[in-house]
N, C-alpha and C positions, 0 to 999 in steps of 0.2 A: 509482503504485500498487504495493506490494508483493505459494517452493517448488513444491512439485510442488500438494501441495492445491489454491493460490491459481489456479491455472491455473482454476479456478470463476470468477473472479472478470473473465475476458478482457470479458467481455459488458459491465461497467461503465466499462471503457476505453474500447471501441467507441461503446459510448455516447456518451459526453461529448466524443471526436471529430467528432462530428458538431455541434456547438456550440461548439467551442474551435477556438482557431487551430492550435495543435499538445500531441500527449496523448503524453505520455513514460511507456512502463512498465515499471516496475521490479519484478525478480520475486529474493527473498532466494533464494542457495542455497550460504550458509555452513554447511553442515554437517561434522561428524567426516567422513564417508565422500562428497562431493560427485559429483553426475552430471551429463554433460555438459547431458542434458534438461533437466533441472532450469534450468541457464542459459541458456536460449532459449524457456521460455517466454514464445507471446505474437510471436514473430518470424516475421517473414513477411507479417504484415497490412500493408498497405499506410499504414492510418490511424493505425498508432502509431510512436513512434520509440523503440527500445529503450535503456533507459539504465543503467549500467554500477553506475551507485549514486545515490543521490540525492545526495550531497555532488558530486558531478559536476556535478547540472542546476540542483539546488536557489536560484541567483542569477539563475536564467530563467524560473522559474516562479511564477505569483500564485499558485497553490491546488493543496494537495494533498490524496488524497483517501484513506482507509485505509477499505476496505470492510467488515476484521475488526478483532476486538479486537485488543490488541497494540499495540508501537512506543509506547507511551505517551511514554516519553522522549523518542523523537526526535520525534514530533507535538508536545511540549512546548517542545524546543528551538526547531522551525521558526517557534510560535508566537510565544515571545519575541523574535525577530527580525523578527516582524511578517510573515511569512504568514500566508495561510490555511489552515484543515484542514478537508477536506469531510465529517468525521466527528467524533463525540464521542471526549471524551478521558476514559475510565474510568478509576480507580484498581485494580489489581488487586485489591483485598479487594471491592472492590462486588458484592455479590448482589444480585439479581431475589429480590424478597419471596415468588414463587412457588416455587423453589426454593431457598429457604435453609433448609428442613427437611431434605435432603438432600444441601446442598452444607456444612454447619456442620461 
């Protein structure tokens, strides 16, 4: 599972911990100006194991899961190699018919 924002997202880790044998989370904090925070979110829980990048775990894992939009490529990647992604794979231009009066 992929900042500081994503830290929202610990609760779907947790989650699926409890149904998986082991849940590996992964939190991006490639930025211009990087914080140490930013790389530990998510540490400390007993039920996750934190992973350093996904090209690290990614030959141990059956399914990965992207909570948000985003990573299109590398959810794209993982898939032609025959994993799974727990998430849909949008194309950046896709708008929601609701807002594409305002996102045009």
């Amino acid at each position: 599972m992929p900042g500081s924002g994503l830290r929202i997202f610990i609760h779907v880790a947790r989650r699926l911990a409890r149904d998986f044998k082991k849940v590996y989370l992964w939190t991006p904090w490639e930025l211009a100006f990087p914080r140490l925070k930013d790389s530990i979110i998510g540490d400390g829980y007993p039920d996750l194991v934190m992973a350093e990048s996904i090209e690290a775990v990614k030959d141990e894992c059956d399914l990965f899961v992207f909570p948000d939009i985003g990573y299109a490529d590398l959810q794209m990647e993982l898939i032609g190699r025959g994993k799974r992604s727990g998430a849909a794979v949008m194309p950046m231009s896709w708008r929601p018919c609701a807002a594409s009066s305002w996102m045009s």
